[in-house]
One Martini backbone bead per residue (centre of mass of N, CA, C, O) as a GRO file, in nm:
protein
  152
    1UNK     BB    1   5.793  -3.382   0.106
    2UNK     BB    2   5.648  -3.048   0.076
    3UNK     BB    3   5.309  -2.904   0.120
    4UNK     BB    4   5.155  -2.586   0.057
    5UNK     BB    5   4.805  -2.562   0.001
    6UNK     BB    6   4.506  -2.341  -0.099
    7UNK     BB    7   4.174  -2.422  -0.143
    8UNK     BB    8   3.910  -2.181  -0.248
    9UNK     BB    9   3.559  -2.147  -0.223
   10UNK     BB   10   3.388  -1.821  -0.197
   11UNK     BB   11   3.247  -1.556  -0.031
   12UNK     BB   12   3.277  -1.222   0.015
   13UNK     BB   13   3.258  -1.039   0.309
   14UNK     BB   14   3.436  -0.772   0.204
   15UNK     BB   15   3.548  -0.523   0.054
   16UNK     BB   16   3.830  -0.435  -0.095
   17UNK     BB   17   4.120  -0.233   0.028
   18UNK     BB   18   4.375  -0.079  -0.108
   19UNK     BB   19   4.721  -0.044  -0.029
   20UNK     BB   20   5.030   0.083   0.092
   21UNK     BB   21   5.345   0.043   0.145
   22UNK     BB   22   5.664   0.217   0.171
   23UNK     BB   23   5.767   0.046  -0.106
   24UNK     BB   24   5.490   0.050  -0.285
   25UNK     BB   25   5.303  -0.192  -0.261
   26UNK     BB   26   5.049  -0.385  -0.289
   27UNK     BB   27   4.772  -0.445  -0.047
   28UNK     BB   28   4.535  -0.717   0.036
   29UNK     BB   29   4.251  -0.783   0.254
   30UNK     BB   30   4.036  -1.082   0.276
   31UNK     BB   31   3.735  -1.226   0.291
   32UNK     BB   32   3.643  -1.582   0.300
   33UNK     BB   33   3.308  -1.792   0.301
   34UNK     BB   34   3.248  -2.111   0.369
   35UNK     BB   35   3.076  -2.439   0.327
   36UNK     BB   36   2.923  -2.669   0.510
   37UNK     BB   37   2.722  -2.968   0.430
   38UNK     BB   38   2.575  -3.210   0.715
   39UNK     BB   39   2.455  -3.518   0.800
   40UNK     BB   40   2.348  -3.657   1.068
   41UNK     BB   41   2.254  -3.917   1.287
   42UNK     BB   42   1.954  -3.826   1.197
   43UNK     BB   43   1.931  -3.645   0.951
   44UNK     BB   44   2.020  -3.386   0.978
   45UNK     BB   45   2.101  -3.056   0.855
   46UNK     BB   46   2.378  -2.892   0.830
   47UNK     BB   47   2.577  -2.580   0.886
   48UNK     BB   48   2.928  -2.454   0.807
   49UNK     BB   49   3.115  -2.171   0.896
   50UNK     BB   50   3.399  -1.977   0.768
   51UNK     BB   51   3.696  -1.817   0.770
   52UNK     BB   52   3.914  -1.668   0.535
   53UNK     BB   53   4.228  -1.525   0.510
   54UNK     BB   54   4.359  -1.285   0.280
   55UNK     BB   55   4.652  -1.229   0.061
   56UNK     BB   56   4.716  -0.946  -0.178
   57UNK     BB   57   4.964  -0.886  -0.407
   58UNK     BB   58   5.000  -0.658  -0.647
   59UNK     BB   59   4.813  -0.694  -0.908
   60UNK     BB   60   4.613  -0.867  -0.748
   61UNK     BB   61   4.531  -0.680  -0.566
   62UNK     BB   62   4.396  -0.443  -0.787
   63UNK     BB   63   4.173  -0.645  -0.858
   64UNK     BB   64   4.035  -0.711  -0.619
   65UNK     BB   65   3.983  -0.409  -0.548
   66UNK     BB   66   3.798  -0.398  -0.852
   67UNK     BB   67   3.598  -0.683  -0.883
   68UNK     BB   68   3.568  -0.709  -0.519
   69UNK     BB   69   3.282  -0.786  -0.331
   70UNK     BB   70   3.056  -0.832  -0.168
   71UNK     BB   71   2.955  -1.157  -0.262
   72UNK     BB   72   3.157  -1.263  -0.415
   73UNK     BB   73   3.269  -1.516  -0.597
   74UNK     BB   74   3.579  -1.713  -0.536
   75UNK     BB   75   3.910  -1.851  -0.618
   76UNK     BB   76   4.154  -1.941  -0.387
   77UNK     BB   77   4.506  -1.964  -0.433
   78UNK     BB   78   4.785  -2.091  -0.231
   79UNK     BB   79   4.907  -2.013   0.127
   80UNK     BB   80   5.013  -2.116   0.456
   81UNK     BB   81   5.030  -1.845   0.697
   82UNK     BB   82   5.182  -1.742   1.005
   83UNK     BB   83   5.179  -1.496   1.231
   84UNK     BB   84   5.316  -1.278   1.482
   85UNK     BB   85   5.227  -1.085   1.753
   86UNK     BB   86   5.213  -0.733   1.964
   87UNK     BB   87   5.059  -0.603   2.137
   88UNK     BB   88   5.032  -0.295   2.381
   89UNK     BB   89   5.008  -0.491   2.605
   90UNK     BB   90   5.200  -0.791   2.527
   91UNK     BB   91   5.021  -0.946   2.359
   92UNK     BB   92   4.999  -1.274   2.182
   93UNK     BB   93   4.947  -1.348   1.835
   94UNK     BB   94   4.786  -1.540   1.605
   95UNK     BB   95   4.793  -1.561   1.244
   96UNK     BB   96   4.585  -1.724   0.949
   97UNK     BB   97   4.673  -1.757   0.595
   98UNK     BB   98   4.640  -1.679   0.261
   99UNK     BB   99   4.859  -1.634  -0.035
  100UNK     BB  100   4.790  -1.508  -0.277
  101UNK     BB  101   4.890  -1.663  -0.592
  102UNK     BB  102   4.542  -1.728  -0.746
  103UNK     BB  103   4.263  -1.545  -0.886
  104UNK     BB  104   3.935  -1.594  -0.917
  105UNK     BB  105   3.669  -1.518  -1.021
  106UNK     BB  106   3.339  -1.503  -1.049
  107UNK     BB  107   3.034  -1.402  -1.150
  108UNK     BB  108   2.861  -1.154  -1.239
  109UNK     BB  109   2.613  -0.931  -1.122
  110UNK     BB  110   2.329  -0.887  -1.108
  111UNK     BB  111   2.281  -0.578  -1.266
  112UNK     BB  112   2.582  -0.416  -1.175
  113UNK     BB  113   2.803  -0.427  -1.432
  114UNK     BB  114   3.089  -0.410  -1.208
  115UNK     BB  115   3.033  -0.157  -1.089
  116UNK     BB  116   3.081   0.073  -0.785
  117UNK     BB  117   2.843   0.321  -0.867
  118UNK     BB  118   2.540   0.190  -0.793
  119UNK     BB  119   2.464   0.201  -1.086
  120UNK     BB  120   2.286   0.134  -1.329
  121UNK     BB  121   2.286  -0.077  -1.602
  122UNK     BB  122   2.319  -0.029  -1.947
  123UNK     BB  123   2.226  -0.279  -2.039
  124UNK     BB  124   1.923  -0.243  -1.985
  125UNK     BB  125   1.872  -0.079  -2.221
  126UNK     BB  126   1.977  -0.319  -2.408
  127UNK     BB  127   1.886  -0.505  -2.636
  128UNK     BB  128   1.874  -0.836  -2.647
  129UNK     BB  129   1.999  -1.114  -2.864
  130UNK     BB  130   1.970  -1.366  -2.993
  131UNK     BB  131   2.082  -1.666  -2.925
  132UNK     BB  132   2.304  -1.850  -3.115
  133UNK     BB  133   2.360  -2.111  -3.234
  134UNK     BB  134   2.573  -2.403  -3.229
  135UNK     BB  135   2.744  -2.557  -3.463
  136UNK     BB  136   2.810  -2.900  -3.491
  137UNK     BB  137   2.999  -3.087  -3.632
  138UNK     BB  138   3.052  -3.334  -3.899
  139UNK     BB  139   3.263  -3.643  -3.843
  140UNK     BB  140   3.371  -3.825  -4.110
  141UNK     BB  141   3.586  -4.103  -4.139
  142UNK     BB  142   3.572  -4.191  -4.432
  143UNK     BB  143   3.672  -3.894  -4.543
  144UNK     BB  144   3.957  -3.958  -4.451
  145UNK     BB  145   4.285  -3.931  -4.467
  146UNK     BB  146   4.573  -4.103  -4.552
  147UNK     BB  147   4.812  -4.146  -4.384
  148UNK     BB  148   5.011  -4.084  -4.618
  149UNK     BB  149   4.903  -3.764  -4.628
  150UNK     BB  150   5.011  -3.706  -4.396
  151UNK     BB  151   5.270  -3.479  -4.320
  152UNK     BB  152   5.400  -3.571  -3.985
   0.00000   0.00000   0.00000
């Protein structure tokens, strides 16, 4: 059996920027950073960036073009694909990628409102309502139906 596949959450490097292929494709490429952190055998902590080039093609494309941006927190799913290219020099060069499956957001950043015109969120201006609280049911099993009145 065989598996290819890879999950990361971490923060966007860059803005992307949507591209489009000779065949009309979307596509897009962005970095996410990942971080590690652990106790040597001294007891110090240390803490490890990782840096992973990601691709995303069609519609999944114009989403992370539209609502990530530098600094977004982002869960991407895919596969390890590794390209192989010559550059003008004739030097042979190898970049390993995810290209992404599945991609989710991660939450909305404060006051920025989602959108990318840098200008204050309309949210500011309307009083937030106060959260109501929600009830939680009370299941007595004593009042539960007799097994033989249920349909199915």
């Amino acid at each position: 059996m065989n598996l290819n596949k890879a999950f990361i959450v971490g923060r966007v490097t860059a803005t992307p920027e949507l591209r489009r292929t000779a065949s009309g494709s979307s596509v897009t490429t962005f970095s996410v950073a990942t971080n590690r952190t652990w106790s040597d055998k001294g007891g110090a902590r240390q803490e490890e960036t990782e840096f992973h080039n990601v691709v995303a093609w069609g519609r999944q494309a114009e989403i992370a073009t539209q609502f990530l941006t530098k600094g977004s927190l982002t869960l991407v799913e895919g596969r390890l694909q590794t390209r192989t290219w010559q550059d003008k020099n004739g030097a042979n060069h190898k970049s390993t990628e995810i290209i992404c499956e599945r991609l989710q957001l991660g939450p909305k950043p404060q006051g920025g409102g989602g959108d990318r015109s840098g200008g204050a969120a309309k949210s500011a201006e309307i009083p937030q309502e106060e959260a109501k609280e929600e009830e939680i049911p009370i299941i007595n099993l004593d009042d539960a139906a007799p097994m033989e009145e249920i349909p199915f």
